[in-house]
NUKEDREN-523647 format. One line per field, with one value per atom (N, C-alpha, C, O): residue number from 1; residue in three letters; chain; atom name; x, y, z. Coordinates in steps of 0.2 Angstrom, whole numbers, plus 5000, padded with zeros to 4 digits. Example, Ala and Ser with C-alpha at 12.3 -4.5 7.8 and 13.67 -1.06 7.14 Angstrom:
# NUKEDREN-523647
nr 1  1  1  1  2  2  2  2
rest ala  ala  ala  ala  ser  ser  ser  ser
kette A  A  A  A  A  A  A  A
atom N  CA  C  O  N  CA  C  O
u 5066  5062  5066  5071  5064  5068  5064  5067
v 4972  4978  4984  4983  4989  4995  5000  5006
w 5039  5039  5039  5042  5035  5036  5039  5040
END
This chain:
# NUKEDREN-523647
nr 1  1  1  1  2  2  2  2  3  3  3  3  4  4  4  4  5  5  5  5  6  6  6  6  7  7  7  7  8  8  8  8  9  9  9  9  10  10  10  10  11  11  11  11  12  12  12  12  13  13  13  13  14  14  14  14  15  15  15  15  16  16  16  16  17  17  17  17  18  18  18  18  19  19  19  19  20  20  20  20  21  21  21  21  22  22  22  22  23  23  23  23  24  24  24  24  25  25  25  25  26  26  26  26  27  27  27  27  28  28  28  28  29  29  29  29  30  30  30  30  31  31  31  31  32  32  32  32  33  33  33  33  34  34  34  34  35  35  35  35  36  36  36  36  37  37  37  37  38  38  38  38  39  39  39  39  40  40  40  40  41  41  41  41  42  42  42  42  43  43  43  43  44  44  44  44  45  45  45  45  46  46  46  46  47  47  47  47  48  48  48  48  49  49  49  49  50  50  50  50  51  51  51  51  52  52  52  52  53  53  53  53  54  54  54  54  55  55  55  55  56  56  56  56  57  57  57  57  58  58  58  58  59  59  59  59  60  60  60  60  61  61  61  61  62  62  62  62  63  63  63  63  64  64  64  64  65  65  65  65  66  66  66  66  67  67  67  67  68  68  68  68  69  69  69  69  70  70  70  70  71  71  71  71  72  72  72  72  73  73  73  73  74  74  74  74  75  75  75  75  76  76  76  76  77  77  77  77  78  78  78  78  79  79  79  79  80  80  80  80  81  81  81  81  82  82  82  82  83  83  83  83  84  84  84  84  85  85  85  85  86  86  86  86  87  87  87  87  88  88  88  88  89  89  89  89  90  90  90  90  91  91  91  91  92  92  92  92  93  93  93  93  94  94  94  94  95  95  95  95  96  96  96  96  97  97  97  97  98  98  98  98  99  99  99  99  100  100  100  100  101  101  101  101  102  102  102  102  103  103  103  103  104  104  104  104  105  105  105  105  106  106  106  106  107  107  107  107  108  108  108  108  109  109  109  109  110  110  110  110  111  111  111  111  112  112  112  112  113  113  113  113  114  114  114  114  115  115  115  115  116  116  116  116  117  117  117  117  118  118  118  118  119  119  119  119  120  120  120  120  121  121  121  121  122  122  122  122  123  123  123  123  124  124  124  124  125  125  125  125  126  126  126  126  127  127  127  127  128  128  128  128
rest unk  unk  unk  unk  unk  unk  unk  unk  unk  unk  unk  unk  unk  unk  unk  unk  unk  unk  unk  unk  unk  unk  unk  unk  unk  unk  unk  unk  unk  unk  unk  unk  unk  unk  unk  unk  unk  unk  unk  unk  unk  unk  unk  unk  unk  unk  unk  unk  unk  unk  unk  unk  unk  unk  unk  unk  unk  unk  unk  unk  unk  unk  unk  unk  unk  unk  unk  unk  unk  unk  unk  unk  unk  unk  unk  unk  unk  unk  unk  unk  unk  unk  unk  unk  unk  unk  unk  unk  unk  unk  unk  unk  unk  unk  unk  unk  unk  unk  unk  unk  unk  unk  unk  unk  unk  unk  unk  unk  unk  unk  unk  unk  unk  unk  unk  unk  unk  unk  unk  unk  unk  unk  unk  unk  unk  unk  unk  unk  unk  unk  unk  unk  unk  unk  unk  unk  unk  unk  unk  unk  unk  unk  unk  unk  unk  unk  unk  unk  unk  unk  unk  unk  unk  unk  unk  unk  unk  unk  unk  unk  unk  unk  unk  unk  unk  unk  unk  unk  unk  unk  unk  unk  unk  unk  unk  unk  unk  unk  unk  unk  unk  unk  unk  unk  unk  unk  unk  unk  unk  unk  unk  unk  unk  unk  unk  unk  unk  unk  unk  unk  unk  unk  unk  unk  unk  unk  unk  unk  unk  unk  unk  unk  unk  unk  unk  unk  unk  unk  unk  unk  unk  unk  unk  unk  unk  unk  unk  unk  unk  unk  unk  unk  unk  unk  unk  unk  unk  unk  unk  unk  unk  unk  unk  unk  unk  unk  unk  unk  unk  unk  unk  unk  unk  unk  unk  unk  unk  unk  unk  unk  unk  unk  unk  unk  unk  unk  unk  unk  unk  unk  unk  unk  unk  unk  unk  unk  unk  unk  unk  unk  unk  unk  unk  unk  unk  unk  unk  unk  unk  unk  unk  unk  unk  unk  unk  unk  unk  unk  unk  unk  unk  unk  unk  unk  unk  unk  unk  unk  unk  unk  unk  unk  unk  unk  unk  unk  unk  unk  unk  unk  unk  unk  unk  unk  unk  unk  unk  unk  unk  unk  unk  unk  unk  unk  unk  unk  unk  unk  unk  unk  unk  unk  unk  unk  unk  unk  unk  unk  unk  unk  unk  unk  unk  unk  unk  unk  unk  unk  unk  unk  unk  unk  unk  unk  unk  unk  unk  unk  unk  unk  unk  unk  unk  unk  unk  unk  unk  unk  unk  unk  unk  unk  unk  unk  unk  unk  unk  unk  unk  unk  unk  unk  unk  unk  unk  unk  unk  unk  unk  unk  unk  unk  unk  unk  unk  unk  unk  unk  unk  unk  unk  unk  unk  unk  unk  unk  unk  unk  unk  unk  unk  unk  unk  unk  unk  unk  unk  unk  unk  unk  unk  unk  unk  unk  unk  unk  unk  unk  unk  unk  unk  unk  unk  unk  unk  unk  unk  unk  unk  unk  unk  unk  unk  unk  unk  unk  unk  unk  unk  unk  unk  unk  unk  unk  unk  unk  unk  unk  unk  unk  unk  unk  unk  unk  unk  unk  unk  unk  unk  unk  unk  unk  unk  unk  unk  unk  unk  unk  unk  unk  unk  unk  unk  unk  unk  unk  unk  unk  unk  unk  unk  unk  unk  unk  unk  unk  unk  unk  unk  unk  unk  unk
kette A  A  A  A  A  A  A  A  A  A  A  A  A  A  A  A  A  A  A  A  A  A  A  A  A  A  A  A  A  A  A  A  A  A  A  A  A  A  A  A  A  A  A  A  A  A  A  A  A  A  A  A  A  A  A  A  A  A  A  A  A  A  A  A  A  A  A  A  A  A  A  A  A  A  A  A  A  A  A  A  A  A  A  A  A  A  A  A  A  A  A  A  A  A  A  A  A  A  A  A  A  A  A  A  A  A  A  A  A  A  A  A  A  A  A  A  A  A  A  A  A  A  A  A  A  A  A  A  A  A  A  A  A  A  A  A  A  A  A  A  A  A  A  A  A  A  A  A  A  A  A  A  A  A  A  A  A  A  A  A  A  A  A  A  A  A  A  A  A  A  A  A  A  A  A  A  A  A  A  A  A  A  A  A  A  A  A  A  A  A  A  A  A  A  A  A  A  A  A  A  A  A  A  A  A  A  A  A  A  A  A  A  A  A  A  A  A  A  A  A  A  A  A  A  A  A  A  A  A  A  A  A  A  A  A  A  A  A  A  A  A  A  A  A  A  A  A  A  A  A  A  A  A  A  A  A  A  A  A  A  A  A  A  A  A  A  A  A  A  A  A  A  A  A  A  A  A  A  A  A  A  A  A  A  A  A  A  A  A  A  A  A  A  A  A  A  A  A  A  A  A  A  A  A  A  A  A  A  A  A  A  A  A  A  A  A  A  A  A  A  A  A  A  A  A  A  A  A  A  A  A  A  A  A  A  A  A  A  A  A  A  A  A  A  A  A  A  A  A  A  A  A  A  A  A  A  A  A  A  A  A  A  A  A  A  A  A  A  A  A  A  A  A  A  A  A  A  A  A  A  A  A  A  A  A  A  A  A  A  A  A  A  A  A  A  A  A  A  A  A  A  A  A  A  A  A  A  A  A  A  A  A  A  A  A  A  A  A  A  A  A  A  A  A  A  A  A  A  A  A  A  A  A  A  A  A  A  A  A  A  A  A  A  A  A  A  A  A  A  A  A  A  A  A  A  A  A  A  A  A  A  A  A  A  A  A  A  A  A  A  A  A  A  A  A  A  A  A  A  A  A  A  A  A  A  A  A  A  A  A  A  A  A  A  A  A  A  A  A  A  A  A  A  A  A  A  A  A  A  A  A  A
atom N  CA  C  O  N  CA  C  O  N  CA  C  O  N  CA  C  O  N  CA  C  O  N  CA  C  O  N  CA  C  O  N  CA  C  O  N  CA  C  O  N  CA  C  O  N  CA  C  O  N  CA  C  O  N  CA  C  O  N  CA  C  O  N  CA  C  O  N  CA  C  O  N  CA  C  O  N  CA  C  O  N  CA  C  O  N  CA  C  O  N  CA  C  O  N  CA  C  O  N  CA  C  O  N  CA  C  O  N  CA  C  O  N  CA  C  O  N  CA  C  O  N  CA  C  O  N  CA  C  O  N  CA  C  O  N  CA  C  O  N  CA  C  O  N  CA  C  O  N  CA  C  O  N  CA  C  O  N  CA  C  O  N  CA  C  O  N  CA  C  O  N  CA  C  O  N  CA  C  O  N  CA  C  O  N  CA  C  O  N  CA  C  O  N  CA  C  O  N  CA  C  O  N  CA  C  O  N  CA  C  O  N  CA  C  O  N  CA  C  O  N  CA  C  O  N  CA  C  O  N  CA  C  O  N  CA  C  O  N  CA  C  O  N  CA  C  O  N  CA  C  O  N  CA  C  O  N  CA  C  O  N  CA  C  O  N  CA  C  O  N  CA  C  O  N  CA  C  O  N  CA  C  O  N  CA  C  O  N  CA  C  O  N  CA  C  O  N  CA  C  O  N  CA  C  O  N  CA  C  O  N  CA  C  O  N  CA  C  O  N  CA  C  O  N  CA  C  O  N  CA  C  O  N  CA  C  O  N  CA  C  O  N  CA  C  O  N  CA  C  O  N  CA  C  O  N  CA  C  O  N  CA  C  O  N  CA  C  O  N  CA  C  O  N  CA  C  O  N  CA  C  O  N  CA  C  O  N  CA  C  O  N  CA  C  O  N  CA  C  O  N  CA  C  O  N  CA  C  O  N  CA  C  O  N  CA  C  O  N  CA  C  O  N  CA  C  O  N  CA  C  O  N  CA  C  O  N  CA  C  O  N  CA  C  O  N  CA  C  O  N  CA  C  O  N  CA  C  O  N  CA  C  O  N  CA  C  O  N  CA  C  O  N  CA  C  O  N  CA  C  O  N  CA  C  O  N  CA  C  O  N  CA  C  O  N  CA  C  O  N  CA  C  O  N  CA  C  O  N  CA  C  O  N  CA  C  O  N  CA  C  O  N  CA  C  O  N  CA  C  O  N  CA  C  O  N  CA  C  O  N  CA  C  O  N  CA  C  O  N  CA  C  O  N  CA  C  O  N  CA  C  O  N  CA  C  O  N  CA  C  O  N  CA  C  O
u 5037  5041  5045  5050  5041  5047  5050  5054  5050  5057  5063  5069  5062  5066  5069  5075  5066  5067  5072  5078  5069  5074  5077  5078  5081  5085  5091  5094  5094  5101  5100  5105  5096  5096  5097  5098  5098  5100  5095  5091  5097  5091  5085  5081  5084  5079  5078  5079  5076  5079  5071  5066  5075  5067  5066  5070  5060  5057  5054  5054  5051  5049  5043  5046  5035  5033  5028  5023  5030  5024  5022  5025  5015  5011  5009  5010  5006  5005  4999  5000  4991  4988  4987  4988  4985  4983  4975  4972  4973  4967  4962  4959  4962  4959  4951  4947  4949  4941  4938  4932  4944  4945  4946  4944  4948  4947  4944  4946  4941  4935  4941  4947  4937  4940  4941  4946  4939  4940  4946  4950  4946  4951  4958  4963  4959  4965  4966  4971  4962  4964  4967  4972  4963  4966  4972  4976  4975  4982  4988  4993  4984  4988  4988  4993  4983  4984  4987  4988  4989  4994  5002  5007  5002  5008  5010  5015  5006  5008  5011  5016  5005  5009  5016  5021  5017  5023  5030  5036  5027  5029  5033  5039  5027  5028  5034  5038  5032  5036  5044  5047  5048  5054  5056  5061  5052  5054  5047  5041  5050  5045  5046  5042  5050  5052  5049  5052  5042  5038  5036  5031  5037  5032  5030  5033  5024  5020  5019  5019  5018  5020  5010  5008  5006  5001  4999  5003  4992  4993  4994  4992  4996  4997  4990  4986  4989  4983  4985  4991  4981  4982  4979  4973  4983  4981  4976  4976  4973  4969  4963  4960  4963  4959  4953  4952  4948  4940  4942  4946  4935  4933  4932  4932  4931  4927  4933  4933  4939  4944  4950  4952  4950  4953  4952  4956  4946  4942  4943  4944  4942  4944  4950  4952  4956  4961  4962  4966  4959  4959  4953  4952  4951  4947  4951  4950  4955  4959  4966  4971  4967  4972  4969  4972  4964  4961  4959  4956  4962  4960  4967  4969  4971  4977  4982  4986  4980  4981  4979  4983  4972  4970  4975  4979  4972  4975  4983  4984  4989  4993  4997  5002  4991  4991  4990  4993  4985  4983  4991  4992  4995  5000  5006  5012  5005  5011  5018  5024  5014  5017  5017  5013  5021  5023  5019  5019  5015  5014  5014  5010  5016  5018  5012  5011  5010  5005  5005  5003  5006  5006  5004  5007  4996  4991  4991  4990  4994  4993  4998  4997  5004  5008  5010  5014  5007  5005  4997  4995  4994  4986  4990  4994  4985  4984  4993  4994  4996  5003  5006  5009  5002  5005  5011  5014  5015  5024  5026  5031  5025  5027  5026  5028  5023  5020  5022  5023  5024  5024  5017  5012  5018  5013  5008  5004  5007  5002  4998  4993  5001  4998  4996  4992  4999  5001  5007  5007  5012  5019  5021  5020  5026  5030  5037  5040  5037  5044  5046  5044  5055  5061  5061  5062  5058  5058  5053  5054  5045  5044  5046  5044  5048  5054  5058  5061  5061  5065  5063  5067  5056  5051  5050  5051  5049  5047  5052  5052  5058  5063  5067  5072  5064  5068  5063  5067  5057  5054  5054  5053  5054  5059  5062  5060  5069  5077  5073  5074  5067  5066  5064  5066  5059  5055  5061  5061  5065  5071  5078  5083  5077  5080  5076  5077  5071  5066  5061  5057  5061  5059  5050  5048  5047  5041  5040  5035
v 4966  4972  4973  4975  4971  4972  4968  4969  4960  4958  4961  4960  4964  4967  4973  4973  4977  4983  4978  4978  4974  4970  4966  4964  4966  4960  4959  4954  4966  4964  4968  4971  4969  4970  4966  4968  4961  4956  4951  4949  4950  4943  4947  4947  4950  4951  4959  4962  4965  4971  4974  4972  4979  4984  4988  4992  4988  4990  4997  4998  5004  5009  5011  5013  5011  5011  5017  5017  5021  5028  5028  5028  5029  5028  5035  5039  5039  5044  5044  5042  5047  5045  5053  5057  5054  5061  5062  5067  5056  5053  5050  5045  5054  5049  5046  5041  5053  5054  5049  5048  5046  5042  5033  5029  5034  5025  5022  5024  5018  5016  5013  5011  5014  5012  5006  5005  5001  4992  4991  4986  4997  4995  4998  4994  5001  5002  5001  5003  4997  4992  4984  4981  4983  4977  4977  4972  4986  4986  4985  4983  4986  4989  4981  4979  4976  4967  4966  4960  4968  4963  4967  4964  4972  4974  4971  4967  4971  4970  4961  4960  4956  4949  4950  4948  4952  4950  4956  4954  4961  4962  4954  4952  4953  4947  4941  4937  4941  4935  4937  4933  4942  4945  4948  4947  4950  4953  4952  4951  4952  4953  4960  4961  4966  4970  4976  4980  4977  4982  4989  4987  4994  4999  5002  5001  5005  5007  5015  5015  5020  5027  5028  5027  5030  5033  5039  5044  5038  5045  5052  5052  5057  5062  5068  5068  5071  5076  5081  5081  5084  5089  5095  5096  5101  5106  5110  5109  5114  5113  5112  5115  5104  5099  5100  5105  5096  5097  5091  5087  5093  5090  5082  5078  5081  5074  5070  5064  5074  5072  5068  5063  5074  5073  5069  5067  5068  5063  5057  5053  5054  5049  5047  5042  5051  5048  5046  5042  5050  5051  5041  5038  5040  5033  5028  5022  5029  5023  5024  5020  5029  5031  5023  5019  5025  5020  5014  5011  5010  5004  5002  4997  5006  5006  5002  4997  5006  5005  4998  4994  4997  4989  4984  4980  4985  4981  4978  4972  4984  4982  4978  4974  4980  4977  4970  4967  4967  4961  4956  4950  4960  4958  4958  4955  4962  4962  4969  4970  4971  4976  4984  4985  4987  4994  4998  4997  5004  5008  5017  5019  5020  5027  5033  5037  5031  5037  5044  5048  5046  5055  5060  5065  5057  5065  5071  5076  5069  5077  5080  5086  5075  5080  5085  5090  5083  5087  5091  5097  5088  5092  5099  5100  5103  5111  5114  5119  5111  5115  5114  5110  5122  5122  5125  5125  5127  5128  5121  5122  5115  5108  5107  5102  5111  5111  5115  5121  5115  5120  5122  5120  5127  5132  5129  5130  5125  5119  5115  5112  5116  5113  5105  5103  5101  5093  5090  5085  5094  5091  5094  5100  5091  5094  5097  5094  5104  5107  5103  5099  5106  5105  5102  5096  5108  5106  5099  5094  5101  5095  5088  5084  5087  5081  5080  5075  5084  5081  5079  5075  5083  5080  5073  5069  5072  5064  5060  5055  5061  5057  5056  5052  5061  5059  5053  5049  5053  5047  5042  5037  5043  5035  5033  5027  5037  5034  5032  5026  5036  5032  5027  5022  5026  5019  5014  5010  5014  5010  5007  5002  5011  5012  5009  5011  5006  5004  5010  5008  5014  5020  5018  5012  5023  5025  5033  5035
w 4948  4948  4955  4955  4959  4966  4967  4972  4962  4964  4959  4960  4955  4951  4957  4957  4960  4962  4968  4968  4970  4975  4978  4984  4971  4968  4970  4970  4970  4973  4980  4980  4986  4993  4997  5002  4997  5002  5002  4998  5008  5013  5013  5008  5019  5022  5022  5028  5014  5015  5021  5022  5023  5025  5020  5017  5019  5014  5016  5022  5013  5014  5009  5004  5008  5005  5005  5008  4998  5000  4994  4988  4996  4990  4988  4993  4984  4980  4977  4971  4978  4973  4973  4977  4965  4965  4962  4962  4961  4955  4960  4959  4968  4973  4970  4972  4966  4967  4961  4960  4956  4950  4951  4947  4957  4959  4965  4970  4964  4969  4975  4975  4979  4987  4985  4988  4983  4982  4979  4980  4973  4967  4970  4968  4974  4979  4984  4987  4987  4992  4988  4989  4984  4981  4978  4977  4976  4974  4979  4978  4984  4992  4994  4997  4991  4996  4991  4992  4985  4978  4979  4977  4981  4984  4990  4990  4995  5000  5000  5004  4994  4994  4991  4995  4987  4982  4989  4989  4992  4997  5002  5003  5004  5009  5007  5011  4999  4998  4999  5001  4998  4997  5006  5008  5009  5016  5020  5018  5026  5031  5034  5039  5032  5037  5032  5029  5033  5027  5031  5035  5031  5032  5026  5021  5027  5022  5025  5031  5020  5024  5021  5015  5025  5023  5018  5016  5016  5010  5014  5020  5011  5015  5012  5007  5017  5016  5009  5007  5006  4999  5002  5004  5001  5002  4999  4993  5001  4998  4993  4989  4994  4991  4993  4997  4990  4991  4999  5001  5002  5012  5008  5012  5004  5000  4998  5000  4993  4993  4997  4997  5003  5007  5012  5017  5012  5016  5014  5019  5008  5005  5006  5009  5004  5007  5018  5020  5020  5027  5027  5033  5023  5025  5023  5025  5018  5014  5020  5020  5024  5026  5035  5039  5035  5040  5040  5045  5032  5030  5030  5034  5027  5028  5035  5034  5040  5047  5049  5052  5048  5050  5046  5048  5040  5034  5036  5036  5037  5039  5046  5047  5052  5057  5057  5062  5051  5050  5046  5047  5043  5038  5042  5041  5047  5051  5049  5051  5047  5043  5048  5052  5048  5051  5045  5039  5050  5046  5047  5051  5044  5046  5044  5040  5051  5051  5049  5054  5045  5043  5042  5041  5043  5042  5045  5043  5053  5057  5055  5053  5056  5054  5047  5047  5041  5035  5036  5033  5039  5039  5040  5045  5034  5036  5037  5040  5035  5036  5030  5028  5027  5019  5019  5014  5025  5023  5020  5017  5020  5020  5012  5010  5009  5003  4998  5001  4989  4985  4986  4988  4982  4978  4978  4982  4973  4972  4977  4976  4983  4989  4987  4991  4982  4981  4982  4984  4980  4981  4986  4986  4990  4997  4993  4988  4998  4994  4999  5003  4998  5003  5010  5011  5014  5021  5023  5026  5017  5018  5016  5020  5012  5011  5014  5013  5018  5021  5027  5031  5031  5036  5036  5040  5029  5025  5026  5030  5022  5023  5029  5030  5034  5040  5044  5047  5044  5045  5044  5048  5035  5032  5036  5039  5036  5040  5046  5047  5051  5057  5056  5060  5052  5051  5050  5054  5047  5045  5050  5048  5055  5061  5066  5072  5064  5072  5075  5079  5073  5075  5072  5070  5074  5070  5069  5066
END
């Protein structure tokens, strides 16, 4: 599927990859890690120029929930540094700051989306 997604970007595109889990407490830390090293290959074969955007914290989530992502957010970090990959650390800046958040305290309203997507554009620009 990502050479399909990839197909007509060029040589070498930069890639921007944010992942979303909402079902953290339903898949084992192994079974999404090994999703993140079968992305991450079929990643390598098309660019070398990958950032990977960390999971973002859930407002008022369970401390367990939340935690688990704050562990995969840290497997994350090594994992990528091994691959050569950029990765976009994001927890503080969404922890506990439910303006960034609808109602629901899962999805980012406005402002925070465009918090996100201005990151993007940096990771993309050399930035982090």
């Amino acid at each position: 599927r990502v050479q399909d997604i990839l197909k007509w970007e060029g040589e070498e595109p930069e890639v921007v990859v944010h992942i979303v889990t909402n079902d953290i407490d339903r898949i084992r830390d192994e079974v999404l890690k090994g999703e993140f090293r079968e992305l991450g290959g079929e990643l390598r074969i098309r660019t070398a120029k990958v950032t990977i955007s960390g999971l973002l914290p859930v407002q008022r989530d369970s401390e367990s929930r939340n935690g688990a992502r704050w562990r995969i957010n840290a497997w994350l970090k090594d994992w990528c540094r091994g691959q050569g990959f950029k990765v976009l650390d994001q927890w503080n800046l969404f922890l506990g700051k439910s303006d960034l958040y609808k109602k629901d305290g899962l999805h980012l309203n406005l402002r925070g989306t465009n918090i996100l997507a201005g990151r993007f554009a940096k990771a993309t620009q050399g930035g982090t």
